[in-house]
Backbone as numpy.savetxt, mean C-alpha at the origin, in Angstrom:
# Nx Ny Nz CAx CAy CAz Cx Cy Cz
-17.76 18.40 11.52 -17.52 16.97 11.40 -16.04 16.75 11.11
-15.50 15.95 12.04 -14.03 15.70 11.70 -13.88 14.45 10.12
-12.18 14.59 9.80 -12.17 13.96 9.29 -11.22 12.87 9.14
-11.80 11.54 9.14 -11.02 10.50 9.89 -9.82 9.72 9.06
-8.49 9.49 10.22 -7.57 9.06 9.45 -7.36 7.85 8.50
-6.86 7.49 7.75 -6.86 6.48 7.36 -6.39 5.40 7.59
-5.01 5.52 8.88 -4.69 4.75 9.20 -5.29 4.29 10.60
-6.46 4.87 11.20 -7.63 4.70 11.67 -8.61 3.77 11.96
-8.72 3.62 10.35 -10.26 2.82 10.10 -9.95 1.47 10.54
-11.18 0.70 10.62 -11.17 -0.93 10.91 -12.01 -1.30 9.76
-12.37 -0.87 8.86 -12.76 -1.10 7.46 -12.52 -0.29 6.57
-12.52 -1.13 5.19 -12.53 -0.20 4.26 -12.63 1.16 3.99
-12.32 2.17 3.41 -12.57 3.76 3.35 -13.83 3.46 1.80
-14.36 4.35 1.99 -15.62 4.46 1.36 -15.29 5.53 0.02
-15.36 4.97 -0.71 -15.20 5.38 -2.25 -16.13 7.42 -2.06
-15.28 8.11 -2.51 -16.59 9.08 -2.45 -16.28 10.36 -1.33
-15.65 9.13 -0.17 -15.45 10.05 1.05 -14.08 10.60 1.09
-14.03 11.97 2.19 -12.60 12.32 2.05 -12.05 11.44 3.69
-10.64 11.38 3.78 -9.94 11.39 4.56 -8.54 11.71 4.86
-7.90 11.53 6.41 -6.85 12.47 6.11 -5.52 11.56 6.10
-4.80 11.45 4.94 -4.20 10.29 4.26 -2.68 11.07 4.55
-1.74 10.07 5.29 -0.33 10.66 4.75 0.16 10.72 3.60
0.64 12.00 3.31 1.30 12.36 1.56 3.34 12.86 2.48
4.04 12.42 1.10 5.08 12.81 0.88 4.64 14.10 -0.26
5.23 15.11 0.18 4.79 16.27 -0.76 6.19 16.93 -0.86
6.19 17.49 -2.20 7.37 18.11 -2.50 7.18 19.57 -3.55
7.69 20.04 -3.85 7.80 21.47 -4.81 6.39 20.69 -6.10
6.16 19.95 -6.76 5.26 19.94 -7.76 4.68 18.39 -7.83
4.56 18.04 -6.48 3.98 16.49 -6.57 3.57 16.67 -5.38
2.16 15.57 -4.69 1.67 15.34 -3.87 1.07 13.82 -3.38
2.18 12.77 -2.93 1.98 11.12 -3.06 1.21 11.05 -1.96
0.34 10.35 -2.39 -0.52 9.85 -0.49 -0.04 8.62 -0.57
0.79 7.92 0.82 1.08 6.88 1.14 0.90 5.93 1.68
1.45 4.70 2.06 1.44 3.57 2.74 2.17 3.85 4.37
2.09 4.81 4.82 3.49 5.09 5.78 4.22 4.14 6.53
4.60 2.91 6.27 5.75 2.17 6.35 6.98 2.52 5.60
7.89 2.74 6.17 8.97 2.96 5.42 10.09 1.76 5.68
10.10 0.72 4.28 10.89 -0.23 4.49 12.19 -0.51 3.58
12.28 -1.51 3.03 13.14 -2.60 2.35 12.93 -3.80 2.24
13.55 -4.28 1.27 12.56 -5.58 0.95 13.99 -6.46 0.38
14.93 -6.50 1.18 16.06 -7.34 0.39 15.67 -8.65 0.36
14.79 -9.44 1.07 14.54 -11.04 0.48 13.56 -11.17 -0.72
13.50 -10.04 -1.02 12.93 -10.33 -2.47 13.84 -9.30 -3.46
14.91 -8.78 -3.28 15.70 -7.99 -4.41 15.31 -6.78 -4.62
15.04 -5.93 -3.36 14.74 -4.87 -3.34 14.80 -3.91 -2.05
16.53 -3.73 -2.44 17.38 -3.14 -1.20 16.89 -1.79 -0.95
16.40 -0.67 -1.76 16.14 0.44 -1.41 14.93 0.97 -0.84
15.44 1.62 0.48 14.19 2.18 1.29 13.19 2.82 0.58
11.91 2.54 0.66 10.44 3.14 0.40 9.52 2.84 1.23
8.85 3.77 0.73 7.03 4.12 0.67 6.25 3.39 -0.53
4.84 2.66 -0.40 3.86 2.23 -1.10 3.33 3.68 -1.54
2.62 4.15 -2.48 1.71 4.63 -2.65 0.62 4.12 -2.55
-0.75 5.33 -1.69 -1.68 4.48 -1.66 -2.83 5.07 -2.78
-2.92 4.31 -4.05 -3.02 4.24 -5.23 -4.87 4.71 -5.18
-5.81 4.37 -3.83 -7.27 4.70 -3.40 -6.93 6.31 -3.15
-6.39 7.45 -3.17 -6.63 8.43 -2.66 -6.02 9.16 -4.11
-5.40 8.26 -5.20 -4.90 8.96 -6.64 -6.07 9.35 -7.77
-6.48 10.41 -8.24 -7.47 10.70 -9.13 -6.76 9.69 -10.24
-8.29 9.63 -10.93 -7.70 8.85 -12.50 -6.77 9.43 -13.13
-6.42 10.95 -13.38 -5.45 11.65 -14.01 -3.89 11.55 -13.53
-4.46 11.59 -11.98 -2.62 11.36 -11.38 -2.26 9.66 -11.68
-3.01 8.87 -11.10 -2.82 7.83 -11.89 -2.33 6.77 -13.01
-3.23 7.26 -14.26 -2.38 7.55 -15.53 -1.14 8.17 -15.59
-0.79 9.19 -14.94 -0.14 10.26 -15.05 1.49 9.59 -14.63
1.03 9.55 -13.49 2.49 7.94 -12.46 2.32 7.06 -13.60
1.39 5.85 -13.63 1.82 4.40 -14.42 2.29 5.29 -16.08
1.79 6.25 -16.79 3.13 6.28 -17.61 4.30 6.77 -17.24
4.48 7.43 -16.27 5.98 8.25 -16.08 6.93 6.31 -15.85
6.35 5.62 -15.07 7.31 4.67 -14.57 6.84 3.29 -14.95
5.76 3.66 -16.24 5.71 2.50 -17.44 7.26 1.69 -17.90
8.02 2.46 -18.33 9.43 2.06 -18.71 10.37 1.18 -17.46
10.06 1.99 -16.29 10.81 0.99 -15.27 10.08 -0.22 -14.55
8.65 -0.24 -14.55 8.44 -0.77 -13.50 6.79 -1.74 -14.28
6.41 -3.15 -14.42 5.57 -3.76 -14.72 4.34 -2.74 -13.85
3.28 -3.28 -14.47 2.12 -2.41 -14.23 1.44 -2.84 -12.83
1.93 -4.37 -12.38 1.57 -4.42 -10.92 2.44 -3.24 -10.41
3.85 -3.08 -10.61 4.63 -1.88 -10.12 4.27 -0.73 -9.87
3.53 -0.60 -11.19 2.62 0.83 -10.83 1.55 1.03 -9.85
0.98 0.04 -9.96 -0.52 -0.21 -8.53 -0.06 -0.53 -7.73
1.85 -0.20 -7.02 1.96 -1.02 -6.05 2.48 0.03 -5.82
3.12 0.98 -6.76 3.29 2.68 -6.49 4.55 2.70 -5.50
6.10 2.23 -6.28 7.02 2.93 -4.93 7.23 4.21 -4.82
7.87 4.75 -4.07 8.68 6.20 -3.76 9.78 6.09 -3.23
10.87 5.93 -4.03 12.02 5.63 -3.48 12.99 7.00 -3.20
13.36 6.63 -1.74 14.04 8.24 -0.97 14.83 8.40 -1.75
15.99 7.71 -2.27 17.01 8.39 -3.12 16.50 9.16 -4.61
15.39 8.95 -4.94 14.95 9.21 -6.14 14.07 11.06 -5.53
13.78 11.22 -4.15 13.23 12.34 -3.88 13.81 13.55 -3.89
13.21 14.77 -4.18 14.01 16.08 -4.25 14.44 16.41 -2.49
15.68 17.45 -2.16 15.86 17.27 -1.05 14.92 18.32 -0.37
13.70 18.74 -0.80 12.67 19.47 -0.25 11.56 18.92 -0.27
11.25 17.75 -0.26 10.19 16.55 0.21 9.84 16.72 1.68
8.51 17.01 1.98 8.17 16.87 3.45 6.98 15.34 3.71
6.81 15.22 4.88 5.56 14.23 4.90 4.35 15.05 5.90
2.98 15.07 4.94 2.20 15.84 5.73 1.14 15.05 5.61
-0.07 15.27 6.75 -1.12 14.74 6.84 -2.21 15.52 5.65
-3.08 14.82 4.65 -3.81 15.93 3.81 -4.71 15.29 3.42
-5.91 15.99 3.50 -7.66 15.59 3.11 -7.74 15.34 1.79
-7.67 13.93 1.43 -7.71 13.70 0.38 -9.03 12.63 0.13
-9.52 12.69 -1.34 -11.12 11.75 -1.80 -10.34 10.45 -1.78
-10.96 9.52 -1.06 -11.25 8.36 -1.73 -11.73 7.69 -3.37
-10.70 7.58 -4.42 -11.09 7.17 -5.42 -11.58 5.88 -5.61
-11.12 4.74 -5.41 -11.20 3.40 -5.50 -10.60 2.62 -4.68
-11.48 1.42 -4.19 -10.96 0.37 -3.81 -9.63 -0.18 -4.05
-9.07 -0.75 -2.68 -7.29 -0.97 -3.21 -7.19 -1.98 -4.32
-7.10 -2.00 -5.41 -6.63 -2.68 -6.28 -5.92 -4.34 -6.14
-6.06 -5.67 -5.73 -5.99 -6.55 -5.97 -4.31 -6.80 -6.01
-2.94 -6.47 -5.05 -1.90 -6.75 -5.23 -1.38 -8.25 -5.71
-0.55 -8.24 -6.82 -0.24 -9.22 -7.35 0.78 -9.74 -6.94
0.97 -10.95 -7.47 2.36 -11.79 -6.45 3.91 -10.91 -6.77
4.44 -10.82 -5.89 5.76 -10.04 -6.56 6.87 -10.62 -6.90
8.06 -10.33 -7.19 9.29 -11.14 -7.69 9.41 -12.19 -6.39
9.86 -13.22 -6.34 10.52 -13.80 -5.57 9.17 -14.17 -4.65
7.92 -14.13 -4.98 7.08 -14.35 -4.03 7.25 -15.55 -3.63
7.17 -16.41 -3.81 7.52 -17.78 -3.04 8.55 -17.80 -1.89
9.26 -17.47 -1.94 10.51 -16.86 -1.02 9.51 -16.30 0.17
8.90 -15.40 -0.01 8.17 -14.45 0.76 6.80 -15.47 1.72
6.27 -15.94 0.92 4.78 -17.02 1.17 5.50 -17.81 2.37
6.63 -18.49 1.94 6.90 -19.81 2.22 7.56 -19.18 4.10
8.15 -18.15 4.07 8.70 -17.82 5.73 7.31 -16.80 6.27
6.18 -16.41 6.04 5.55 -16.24 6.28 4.30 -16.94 6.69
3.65 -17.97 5.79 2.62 -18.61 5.95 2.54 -19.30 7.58
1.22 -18.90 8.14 1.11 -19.03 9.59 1.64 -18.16 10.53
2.07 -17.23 9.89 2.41 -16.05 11.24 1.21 -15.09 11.28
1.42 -14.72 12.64 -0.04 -14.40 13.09 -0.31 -12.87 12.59
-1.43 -11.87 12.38 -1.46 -10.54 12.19 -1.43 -10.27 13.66
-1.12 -8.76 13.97 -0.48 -8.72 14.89 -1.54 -7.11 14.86
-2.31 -6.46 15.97 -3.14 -4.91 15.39 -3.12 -4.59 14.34
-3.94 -5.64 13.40 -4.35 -5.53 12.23 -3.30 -5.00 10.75
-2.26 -5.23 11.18 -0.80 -5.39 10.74 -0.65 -6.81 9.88
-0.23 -6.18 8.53 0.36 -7.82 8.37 2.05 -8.21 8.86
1.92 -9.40 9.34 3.32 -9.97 9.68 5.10 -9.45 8.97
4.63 -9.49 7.68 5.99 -8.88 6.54 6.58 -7.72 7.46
6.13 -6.58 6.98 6.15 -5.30 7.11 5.51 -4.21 7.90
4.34 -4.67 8.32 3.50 -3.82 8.89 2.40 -3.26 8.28
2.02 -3.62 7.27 1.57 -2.71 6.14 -0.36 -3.05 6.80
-0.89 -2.26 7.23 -2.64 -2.17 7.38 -2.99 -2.81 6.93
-3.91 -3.72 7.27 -5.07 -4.51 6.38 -6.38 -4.75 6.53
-6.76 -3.72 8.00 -8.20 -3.62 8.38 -8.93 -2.85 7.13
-8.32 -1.66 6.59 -9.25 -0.81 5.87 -8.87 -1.53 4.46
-8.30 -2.99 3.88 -8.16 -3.45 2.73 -10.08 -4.34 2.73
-10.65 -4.41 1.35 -11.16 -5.34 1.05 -11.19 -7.01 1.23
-12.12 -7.25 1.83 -12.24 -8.76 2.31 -13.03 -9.48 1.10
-12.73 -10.63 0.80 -13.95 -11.40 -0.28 -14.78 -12.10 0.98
-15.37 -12.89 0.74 -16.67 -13.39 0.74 -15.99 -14.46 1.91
-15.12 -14.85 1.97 -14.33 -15.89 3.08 -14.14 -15.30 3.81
-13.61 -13.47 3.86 -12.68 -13.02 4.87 -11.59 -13.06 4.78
-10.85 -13.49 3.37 -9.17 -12.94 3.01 -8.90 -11.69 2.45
-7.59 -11.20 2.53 -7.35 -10.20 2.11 -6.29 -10.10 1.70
-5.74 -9.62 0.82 -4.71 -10.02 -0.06 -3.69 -8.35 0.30
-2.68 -8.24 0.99 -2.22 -7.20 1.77 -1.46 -6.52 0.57
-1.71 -5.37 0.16 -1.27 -4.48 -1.13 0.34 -4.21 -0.27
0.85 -4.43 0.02 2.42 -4.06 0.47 2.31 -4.95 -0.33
2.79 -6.40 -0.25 3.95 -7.09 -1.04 3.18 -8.29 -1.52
1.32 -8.86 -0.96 0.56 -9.54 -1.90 0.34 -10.98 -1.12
0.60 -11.39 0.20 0.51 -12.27 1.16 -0.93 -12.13 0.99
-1.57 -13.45 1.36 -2.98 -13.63 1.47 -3.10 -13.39 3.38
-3.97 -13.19 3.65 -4.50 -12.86 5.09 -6.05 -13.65 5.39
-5.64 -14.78 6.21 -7.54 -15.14 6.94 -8.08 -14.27 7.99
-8.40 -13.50 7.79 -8.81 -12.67 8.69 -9.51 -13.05 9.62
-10.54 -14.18 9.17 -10.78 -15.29 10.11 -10.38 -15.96 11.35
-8.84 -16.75 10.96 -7.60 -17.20 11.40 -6.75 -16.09 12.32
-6.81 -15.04 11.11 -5.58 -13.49 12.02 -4.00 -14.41 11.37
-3.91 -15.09 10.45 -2.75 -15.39 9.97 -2.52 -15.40 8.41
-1.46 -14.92 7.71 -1.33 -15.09 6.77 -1.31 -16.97 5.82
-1.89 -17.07 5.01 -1.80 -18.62 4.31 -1.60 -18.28 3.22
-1.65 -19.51 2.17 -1.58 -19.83 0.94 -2.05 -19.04 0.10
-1.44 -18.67 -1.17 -2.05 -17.68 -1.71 -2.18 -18.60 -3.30
């Protein structure tokens, strides 16, 4: 039985199950990611990264990240998990790796400058299940009961309904 990617799915990944998740891996760490690699200068955040994707982190690594970068970064920061390249050792690779599904993506919160962000976005269309911002997946994110989805990159609401980002 193979095992399917994550950037793959057209729903959710299933708590429980494994799949094969991109990680930045280096000498004594192993991040499973968001694989967009961006910047975010209209909201004050010039340096290139990676999301962590916070569903493939055991409770221990978890804990383990939100205290290391408790001191720098609010605790949405932590569930929003950057990896910033200048901050990486220069023996960092990116590999594909079978990793469990721990939990559902966590509920991204509005970020600095979100209004900024809402306001040149609202009504642009998703584009292969892409949100408009960045690119960031939102087939395998959690839908409520309407069919929105609240896109863990940077926290845009999504009608999935519609296929456009709105009001959050």
């Amino acid at each position: 039985m193979s095992v399917p990617k994550i950037t793959e799915l057209k729903s959710e990944p299933i708590v429980g199950k494994f799949y094969l998740v991109p990680c930045v891996t280096g000498q004594h760490f192993v991040n499973p990611i968001i694989p967009v690699w961006h910047s975010d200068v209209e909201i004050g955040i010039e340096a290139e990264h990676y999301h962590m994707d916070v569903r493939f982190l055991s409770d221990k690594e978890l804990e383990s990240y939100a205290a290391k970068y408790a001191k720098r970064y609010t605790r949405a920061m932590d569930r929003m998990g950057h990896i910033v390249k200048s901050n990486w050792p220069d023996d960092h690779t990116f590999e594909w790796k079978r990793r469990k599904c721990y939990r559902t993506m966590p509920e991204m919160p509005r970020v600095i400058h979100f209004d900024v962000l809402e306001k040149k976005y609202i009504g642009k269309k998703v584009l292969c299940g892409k949100c408009p911002h960045r690119g960031f997946p939102v087939e395998s994110l959690p839908k409520d009961e309407k069919g929105f989805v609240i896109c863990n990159g940077h926290g845009l609401k999504i009608d999935t309904n519609k296929g456009e980002v709105v009001k959050r």
